[in-house]
C-alpha positions as CSV (number, residue, x, y, z in Angstrom):
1,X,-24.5,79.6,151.7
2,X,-27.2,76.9,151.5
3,X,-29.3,76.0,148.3
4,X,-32.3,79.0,148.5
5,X,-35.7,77.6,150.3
6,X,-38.6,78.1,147.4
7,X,-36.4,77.1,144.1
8,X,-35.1,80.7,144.5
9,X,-38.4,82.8,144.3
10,X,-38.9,85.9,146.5
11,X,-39.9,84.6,150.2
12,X,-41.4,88.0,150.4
13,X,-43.9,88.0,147.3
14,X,-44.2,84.1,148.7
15,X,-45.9,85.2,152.1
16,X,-48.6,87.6,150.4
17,X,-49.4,85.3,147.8
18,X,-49.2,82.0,145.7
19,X,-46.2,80.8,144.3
20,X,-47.6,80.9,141.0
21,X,-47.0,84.7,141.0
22,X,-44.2,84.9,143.1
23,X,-40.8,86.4,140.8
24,X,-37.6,85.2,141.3
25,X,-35.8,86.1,144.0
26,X,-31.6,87.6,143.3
27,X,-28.8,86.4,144.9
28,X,-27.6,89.6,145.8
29,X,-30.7,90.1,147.9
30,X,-30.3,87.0,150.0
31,X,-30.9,86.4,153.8
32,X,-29.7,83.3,156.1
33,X,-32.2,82.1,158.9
34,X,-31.6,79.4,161.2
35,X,-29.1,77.7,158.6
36,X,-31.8,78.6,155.8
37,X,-31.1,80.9,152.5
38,X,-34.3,82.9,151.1
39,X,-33.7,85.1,148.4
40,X,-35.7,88.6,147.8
41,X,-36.5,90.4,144.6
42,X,-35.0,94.0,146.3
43,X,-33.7,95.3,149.2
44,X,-37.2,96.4,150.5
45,X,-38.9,93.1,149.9
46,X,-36.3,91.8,152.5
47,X,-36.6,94.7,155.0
48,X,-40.2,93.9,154.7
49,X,-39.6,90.1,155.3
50,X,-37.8,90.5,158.3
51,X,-40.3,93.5,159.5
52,X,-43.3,92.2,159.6
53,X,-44.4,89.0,162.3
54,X,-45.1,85.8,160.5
55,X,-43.8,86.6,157.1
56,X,-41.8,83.0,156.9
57,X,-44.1,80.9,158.6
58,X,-46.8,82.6,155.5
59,X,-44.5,81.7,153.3
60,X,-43.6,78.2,154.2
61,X,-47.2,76.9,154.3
62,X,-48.0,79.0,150.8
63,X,-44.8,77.3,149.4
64,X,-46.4,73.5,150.9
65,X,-49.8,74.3,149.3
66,X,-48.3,74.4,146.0
Protein backbone atom coordinates (compact mmCIF):
# COMPACT_ATOMS: atom_id res chain seq x y z
CA UNK A 1 0.00 0.00 0.00
CA UNK A 2 1.10 3.47 -0.92
CA UNK A 3 2.19 6.26 1.56
CA UNK A 4 -1.60 7.83 2.63
CA UNK A 5 -2.54 11.09 0.48
CA UNK A 6 -3.08 14.03 3.28
CA UNK A 7 -0.09 13.02 5.87
CA UNK A 8 -2.64 10.45 7.02
CA UNK A 9 -5.64 12.69 8.12
CA UNK A 10 -9.26 11.47 7.42
CA UNK A 11 -10.05 12.26 3.50
CA UNK A 12 -13.54 12.35 4.74
CA UNK A 13 -13.40 15.12 7.62
CA UNK A 14 -10.84 16.66 4.64
CA UNK A 15 -13.76 17.14 2.03
CA UNK A 16 -16.25 18.96 4.61
CA UNK A 17 -13.72 21.03 6.01
CA UNK A 18 -10.05 22.53 6.56
CA UNK A 19 -7.33 20.48 7.30
CA UNK A 20 -6.72 22.28 10.31
CA UNK A 21 -9.53 20.27 11.96
CA UNK A 22 -9.41 17.29 10.12
CA UNK A 23 -8.32 14.03 12.82
CA UNK A 24 -6.11 11.56 11.85
CA UNK A 25 -7.14 9.03 9.73
CA UNK A 26 -6.38 4.81 10.98
CA UNK A 27 -4.84 2.41 9.05
CA UNK A 28 -7.30 0.01 9.58
CA UNK A 29 -9.79 2.28 7.89
CA UNK A 30 -7.88 2.72 4.64
CA UNK A 31 -9.09 2.85 1.01
CA UNK A 32 -6.93 2.44 -2.38
CA UNK A 33 -8.10 4.71 -5.40
CA UNK A 34 -6.52 4.85 -8.68
CA UNK A 35 -3.04 3.68 -7.10
CA UNK A 36 -3.85 6.30 -4.09
CA UNK A 37 -4.13 5.30 -0.20
CA UNK A 38 -6.65 7.69 1.97
CA UNK A 39 -7.12 6.74 5.37
CA UNK A 40 -10.68 7.37 7.40
CA UNK A 41 -11.17 7.94 11.05
CA UNK A 42 -14.23 4.94 10.97
CA UNK A 43 -15.88 2.72 8.87
CA UNK A 44 -18.72 5.23 8.25
CA UNK A 45 -16.48 8.18 7.35
CA UNK A 46 -15.31 5.84 4.40
CA UNK A 47 -18.82 4.61 3.42
CA UNK A 48 -19.53 8.23 3.33
CA UNK A 49 -16.37 9.02 1.24
CA UNK A 50 -17.09 6.70 -1.41
CA UNK A 51 -21.05 7.59 -1.22
CA UNK A 52 -21.34 10.85 -1.80
CA UNK A 53 -20.15 12.55 -5.56
CA UNK A 54 -17.15 14.75 -5.26
CA UNK A 55 -15.94 13.84 -1.91
CA UNK A 56 -12.09 13.45 -3.24
CA UNK A 57 -12.02 16.02 -5.64
CA UNK A 58 -13.34 18.36 -2.12
CA UNK A 59 -10.81 16.96 -0.52
CA UNK A 60 -7.88 17.40 -2.76
CA UNK A 61 -8.29 21.14 -3.40
CA UNK A 62 -9.11 21.69 0.69
CA UNK A 63 -5.82 19.69 1.18
CA UNK A 64 -3.98 22.31 -1.77
CA UNK A 65 -5.42 25.32 0.03
CA UNK A 66 -3.61 24.49 3.05
Amino acid sequence: MAAPEFDGKCAFALSLGPASKAPAGKPEHALEIDGKTYYFSGAVPKFLFRLIPGSRERADRRWTAG
